[in-house]
Backbone bond lengths (Angstrom), bond angles and torsions (degrees), N, CA, C in turn:
res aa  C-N    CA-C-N  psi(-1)  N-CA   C-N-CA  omega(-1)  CA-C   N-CA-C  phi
1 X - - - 1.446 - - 1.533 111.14 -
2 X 1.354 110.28 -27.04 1.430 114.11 -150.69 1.684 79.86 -84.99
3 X 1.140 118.41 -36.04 2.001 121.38 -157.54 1.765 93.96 -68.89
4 X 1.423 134.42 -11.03 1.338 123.98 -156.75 1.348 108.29 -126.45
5 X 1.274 99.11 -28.32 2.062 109.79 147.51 1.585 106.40 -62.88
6 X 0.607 92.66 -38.65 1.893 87.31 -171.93 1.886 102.73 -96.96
7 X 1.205 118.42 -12.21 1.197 107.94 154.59 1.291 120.53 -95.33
8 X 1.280 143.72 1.74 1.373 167.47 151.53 1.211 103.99 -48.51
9 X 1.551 102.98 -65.78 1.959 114.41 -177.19 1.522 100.58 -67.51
10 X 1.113 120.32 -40.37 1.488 107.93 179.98 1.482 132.88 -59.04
11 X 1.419 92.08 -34.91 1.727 109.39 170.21 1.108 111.22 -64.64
12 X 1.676 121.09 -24.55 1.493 101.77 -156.79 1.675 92.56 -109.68
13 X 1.018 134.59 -6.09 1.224 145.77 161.33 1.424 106.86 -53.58
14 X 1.453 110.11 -76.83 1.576 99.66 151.14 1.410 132.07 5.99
15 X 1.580 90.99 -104.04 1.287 105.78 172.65 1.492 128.53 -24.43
16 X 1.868 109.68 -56.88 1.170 104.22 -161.58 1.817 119.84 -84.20
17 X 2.192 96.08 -8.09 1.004 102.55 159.51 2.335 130.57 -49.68
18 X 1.644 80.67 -49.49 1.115 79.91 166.35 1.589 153.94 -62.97
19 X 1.492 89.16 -35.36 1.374 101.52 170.63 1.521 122.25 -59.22
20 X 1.830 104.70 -44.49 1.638 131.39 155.29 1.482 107.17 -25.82
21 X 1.376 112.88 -66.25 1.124 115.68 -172.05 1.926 129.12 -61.33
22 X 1.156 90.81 -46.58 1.426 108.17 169.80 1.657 124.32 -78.27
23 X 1.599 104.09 -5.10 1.730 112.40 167.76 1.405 115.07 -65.33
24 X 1.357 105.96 -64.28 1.641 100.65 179.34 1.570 120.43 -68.03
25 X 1.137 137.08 -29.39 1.353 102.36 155.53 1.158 143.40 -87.49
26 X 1.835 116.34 -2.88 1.493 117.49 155.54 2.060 104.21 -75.34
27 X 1.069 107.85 7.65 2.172 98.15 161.20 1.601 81.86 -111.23
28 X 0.775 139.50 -43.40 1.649 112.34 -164.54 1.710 107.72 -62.85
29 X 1.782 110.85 -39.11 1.052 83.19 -165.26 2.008 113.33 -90.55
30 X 1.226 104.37 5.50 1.414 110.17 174.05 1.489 102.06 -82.28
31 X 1.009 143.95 -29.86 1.560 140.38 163.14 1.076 118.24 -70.17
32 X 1.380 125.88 -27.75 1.701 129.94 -178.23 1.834 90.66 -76.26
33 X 1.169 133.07 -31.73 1.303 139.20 -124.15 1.876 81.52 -111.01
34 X 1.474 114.25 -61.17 1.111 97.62 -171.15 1.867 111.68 -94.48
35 X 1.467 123.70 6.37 1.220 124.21 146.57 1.807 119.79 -44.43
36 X 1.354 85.15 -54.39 1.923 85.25 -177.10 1.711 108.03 -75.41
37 X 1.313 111.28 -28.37 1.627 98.24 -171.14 1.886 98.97 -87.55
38 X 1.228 125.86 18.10 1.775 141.28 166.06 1.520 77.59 -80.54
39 X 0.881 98.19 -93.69 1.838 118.46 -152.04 1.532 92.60 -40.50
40 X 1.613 152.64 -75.01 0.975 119.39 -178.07 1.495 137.21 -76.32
41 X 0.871 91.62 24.26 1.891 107.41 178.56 1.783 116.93 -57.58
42 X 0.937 120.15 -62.54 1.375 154.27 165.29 1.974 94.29 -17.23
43 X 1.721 98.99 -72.58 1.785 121.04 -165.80 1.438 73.66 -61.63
44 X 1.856 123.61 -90.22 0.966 126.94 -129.16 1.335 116.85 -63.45
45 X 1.796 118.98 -15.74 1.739 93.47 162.70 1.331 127.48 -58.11
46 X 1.139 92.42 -19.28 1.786 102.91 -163.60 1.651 105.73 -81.70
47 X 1.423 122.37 -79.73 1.218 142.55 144.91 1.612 124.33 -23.25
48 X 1.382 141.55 -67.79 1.101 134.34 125.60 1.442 148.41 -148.08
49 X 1.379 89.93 125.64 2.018 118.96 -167.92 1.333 97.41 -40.94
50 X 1.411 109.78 -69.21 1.350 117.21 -158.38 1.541 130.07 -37.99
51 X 1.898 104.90 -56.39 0.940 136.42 -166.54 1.590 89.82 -72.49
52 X 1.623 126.51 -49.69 1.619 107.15 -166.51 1.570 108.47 -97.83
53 X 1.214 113.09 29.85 1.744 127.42 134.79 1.215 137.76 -72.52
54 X 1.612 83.66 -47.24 1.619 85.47 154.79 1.240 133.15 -105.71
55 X 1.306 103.22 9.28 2.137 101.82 151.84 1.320 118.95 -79.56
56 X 1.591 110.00 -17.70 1.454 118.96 -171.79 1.544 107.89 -70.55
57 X 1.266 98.11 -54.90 1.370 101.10 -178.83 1.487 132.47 -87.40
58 X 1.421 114.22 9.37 1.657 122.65 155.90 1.886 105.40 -90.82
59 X 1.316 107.52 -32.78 1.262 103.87 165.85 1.376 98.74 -62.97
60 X 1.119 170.18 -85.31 1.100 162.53 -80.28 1.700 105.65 -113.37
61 X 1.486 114.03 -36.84 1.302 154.37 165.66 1.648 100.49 -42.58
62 X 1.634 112.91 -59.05 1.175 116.13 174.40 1.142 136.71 -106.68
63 X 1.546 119.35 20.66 1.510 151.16 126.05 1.510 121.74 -37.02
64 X 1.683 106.85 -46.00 1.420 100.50 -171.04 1.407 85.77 -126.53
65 X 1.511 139.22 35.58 1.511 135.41 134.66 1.699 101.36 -73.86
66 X 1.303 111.18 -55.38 1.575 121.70 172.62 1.425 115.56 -45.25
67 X 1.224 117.10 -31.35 1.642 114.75 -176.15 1.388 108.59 -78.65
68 X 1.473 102.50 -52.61 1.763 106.70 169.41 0.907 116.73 -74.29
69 X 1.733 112.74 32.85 2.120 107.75 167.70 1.681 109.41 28.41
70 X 1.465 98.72 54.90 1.975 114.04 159.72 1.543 98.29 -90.80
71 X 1.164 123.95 49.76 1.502 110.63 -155.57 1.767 109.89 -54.10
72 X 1.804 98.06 -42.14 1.488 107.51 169.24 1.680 118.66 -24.37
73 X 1.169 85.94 -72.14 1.951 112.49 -168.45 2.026 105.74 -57.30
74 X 1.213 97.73 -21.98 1.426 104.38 -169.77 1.424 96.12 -83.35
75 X 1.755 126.93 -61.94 1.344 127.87 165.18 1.185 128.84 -21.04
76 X 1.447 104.11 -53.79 1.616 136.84 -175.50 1.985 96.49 -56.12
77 X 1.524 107.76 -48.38 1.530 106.08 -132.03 2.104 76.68 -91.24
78 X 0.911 107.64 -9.18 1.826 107.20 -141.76 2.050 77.46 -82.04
79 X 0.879 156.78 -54.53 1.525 161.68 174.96 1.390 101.93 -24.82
80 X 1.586 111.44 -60.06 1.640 106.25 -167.69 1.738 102.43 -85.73
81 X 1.292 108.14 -16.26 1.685 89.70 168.23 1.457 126.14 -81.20
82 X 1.458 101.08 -28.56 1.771 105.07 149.16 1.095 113.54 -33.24
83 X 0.960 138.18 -104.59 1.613 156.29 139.86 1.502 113.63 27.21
84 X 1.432 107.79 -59.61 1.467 110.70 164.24 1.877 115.86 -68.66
85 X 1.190 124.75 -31.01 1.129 122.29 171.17 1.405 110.23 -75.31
86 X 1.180 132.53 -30.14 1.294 134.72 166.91 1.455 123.29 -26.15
87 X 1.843 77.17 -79.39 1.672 108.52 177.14 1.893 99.85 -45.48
88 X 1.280 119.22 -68.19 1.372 140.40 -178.70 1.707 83.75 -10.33
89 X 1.558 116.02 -76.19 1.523 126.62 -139.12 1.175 100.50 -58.87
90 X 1.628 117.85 -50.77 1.495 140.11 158.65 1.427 104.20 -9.70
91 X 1.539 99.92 -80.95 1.758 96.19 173.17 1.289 137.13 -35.50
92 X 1.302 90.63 -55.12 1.507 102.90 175.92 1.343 124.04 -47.58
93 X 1.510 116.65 -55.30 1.874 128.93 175.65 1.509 85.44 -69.20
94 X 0.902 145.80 -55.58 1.509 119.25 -164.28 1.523 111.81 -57.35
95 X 1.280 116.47 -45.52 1.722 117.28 -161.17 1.742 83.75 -70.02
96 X 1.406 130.20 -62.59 1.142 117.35 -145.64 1.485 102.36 -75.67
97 X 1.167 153.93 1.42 1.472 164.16 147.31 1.535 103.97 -64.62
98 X 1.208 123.33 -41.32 1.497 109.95 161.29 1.526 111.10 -89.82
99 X 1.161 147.54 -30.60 1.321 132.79 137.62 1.678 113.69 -28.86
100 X 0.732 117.84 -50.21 1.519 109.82 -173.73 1.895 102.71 -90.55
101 X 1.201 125.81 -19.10 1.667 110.26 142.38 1.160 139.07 -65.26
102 X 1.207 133.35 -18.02 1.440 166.38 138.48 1.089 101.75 -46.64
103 X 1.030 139.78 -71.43 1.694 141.37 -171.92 1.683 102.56 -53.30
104 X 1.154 121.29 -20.01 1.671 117.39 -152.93 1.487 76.31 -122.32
105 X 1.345 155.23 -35.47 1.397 137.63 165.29 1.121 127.06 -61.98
106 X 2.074 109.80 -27.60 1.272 100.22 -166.79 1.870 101.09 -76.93
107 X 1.496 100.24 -33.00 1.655 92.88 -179.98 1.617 120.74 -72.85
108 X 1.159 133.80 -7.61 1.645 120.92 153.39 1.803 105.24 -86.23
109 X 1.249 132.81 2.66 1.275 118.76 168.89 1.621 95.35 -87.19
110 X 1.379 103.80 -61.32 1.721 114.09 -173.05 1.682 121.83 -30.67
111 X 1.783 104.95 -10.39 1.151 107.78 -176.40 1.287 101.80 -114.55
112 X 1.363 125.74 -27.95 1.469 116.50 -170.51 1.495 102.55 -92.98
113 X 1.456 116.88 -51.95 1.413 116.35 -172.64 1.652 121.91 -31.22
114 X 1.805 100.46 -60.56 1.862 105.20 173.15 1.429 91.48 -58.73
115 X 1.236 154.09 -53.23 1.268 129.30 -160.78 2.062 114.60 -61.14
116 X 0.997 97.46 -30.84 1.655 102.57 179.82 1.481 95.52 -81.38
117 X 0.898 127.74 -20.82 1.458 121.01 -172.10 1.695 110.11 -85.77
118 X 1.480 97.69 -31.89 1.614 95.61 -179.61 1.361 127.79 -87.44
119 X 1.712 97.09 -20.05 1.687 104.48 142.43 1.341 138.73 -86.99
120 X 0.984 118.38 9.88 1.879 127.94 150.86 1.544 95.40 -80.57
121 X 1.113 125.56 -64.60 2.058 115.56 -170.42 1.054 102.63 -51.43
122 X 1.621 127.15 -19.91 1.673 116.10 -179.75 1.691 107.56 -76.63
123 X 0.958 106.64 -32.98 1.296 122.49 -143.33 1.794 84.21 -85.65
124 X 1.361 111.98 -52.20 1.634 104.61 -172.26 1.664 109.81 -74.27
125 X 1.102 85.57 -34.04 2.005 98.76 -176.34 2.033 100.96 -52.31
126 X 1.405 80.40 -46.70 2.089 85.21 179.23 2.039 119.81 -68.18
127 X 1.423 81.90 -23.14 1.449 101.04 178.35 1.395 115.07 -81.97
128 X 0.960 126.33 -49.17 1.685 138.98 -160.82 1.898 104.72 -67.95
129 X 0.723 111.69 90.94 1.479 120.82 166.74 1.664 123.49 109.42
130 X 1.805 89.26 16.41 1.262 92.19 168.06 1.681 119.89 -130.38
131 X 1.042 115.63 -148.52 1.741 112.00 -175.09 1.726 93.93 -97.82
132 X 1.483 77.22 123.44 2.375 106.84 173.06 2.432 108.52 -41.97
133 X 0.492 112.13 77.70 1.618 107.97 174.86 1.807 81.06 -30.78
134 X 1.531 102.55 151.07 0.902 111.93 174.07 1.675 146.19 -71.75
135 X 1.424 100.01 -17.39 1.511 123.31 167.84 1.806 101.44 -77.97
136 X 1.219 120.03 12.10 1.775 111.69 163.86 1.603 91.26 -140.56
137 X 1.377 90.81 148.91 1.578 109.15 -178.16 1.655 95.03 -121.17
138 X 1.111 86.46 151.95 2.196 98.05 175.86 0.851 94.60 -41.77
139 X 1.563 133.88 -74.71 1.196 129.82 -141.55 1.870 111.61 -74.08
140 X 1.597 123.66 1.04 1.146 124.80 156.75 0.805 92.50 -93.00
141 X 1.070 140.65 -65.10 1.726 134.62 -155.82 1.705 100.51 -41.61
142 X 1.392 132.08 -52.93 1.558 134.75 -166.10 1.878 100.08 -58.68
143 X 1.883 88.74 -50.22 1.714 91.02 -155.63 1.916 96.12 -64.34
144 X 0.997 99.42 -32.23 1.949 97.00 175.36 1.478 130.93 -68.87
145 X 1.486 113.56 -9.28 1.454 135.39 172.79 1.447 92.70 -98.65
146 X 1.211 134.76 -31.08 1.678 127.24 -162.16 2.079 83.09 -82.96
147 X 1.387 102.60 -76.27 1.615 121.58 -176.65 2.022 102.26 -24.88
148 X 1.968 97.41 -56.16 1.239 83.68 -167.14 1.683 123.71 -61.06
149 X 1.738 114.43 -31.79 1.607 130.30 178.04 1.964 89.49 -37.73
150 X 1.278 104.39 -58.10 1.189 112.20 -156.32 1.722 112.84 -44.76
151 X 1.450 98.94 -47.36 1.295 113.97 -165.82 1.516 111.95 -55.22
152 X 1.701 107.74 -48.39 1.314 135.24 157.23 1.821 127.68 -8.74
153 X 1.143 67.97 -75.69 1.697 99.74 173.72 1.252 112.77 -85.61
154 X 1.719 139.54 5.03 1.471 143.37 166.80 1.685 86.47 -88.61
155 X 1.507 97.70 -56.92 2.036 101.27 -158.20 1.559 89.46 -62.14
156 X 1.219 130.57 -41.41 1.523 105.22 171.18 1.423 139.64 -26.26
157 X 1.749 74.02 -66.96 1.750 94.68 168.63 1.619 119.80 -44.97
158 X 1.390 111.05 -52.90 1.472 119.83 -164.79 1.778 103.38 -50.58
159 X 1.610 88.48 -49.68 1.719 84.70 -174.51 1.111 125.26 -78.11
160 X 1.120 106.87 -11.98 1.955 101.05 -179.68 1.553 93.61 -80.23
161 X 1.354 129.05 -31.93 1.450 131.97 160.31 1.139 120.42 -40.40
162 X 1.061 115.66 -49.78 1.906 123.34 178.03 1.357 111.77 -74.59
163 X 1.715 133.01 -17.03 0.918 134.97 -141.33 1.843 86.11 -114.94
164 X 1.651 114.17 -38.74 1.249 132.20 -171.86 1.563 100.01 -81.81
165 X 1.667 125.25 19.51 1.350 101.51 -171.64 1.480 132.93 96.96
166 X 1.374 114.16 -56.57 1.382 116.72 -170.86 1.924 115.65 -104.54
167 X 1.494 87.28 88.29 1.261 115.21 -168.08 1.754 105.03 -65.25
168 X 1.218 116.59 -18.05 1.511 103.24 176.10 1.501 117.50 -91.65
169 X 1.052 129.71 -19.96 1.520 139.81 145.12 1.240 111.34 -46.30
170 X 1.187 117.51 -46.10 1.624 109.38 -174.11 0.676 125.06 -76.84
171 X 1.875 114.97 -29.63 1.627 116.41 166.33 1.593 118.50 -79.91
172 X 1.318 114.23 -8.42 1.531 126.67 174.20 1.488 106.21 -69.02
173 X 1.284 121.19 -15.86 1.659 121.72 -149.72 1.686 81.45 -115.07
174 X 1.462 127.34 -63.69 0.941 141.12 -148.14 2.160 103.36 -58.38
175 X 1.899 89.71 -41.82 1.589 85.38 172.61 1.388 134.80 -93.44
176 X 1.804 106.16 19.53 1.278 127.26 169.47 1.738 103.66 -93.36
177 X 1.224 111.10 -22.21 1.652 105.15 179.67 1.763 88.95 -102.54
178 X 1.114 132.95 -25.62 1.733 113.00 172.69 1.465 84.67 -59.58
179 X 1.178 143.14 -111.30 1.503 155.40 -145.68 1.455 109.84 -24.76
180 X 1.418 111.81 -32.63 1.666 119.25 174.93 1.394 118.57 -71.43
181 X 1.819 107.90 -37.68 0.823 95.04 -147.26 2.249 84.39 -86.46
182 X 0.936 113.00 -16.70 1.402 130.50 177.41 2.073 103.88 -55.90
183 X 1.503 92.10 -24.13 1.348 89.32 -178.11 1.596 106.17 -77.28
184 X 1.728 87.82 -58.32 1.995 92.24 -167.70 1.052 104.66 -73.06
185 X 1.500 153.90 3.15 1.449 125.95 134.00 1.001 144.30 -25.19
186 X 1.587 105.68 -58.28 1.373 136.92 165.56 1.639 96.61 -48.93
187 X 1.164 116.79 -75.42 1.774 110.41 -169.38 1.675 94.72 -36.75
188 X 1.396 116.05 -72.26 1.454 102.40 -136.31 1.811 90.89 -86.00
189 X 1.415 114.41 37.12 1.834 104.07 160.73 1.456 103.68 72.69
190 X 1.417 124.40 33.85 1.418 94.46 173.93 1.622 108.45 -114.08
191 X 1.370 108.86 -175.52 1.343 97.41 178.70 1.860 111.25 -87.12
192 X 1.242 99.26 144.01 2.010 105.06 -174.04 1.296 102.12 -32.44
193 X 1.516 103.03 110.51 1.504 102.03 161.40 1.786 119.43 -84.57
């Protein structure tokens, strides 16, 4: 009896060696794991939500593998959340490198665009209540006063966009009113602004 009590204790010595063993590096690697997803937290709401939702919540996944001392499964799981934080950072330098191309388009549009724009208001302002030159017909003349409102109210948009931060919208908006405004020139006969 006495040999199977004491092989009992031996087994479980074992055991609890092991588990011992495999504790500290399933906490090292859940602290290494959510150390790095701190530090990009900040970019990636901004840059990307999506992706550090779902780092949040596999971290979280291996928070309460760690609580239920899965230390195995936590070891196991802690590689592909690397991996996903990796990728994560990836995102991040990519969006903000096109954020910061965007930023440098919206300011050579920001200068030319109001300038094309303030020669279309010349151009309709000179037009509006008098006789059509013959290279514009009413019916351009209307669709280029309808097109130009439009443009108006896009470059609005763009800048309160640029103003709100999100500089690639603004330059997205800004080269939908260059192209417009490239159109209603053409309607009302002027030379390419």
């Amino acid at each position: 009896m006495r040999v199977l009590i004491y092989m009992a204790l031996g087994v479980l010595a074992v055991l609890a060696a092991g588990c011992t063993s495999k504790e500290a590096p399933a906490r090292q690697a859940v602290t290494s794991v959510e150390a790095a997803l701190n530090e990009l937290r900040p970019d990636a709401e901004k840059y990307a939500p999506d992706q550090l939702r779902t780092a949040e919540s596999d971290l979280a996944a291996l928070q309460k593998h760690l609580a239920d001392e899965k230390y195995t499964t936590v070891i196991a799981g802690a590689p592909k959340l690397n991996q996903e934080l990796a990728s994560l950072k990836e995102a991040v330098v990519s969006r903000q490198t096109q954020e910061a191309a965007a930023a440098r388009e919206w300011e050579e549009l920001s200068v030319e665009v109001p300038k094309m724009v303030a020669a279309i208001q010349n151009r309709v302002n000179n037009l509006t209540g008098s006789r059509l030159p013959k290279e514009v017909s009413k019916e351009s003349f209307e669709t280029a006063k309808s097109t130009f409102a439009s443009m108006k109210s896009t470059w609005a948009e763009a800048t309160a966009a640029f103003e709100a931060g999100r500089a690639m919208e603004a330059s997205d908006k800004a080269r939908i009113v260059q192209g417009q405004a490239k159109e209603v020139s053409e309607q009302l006969g002027m030379n390419p602004v």
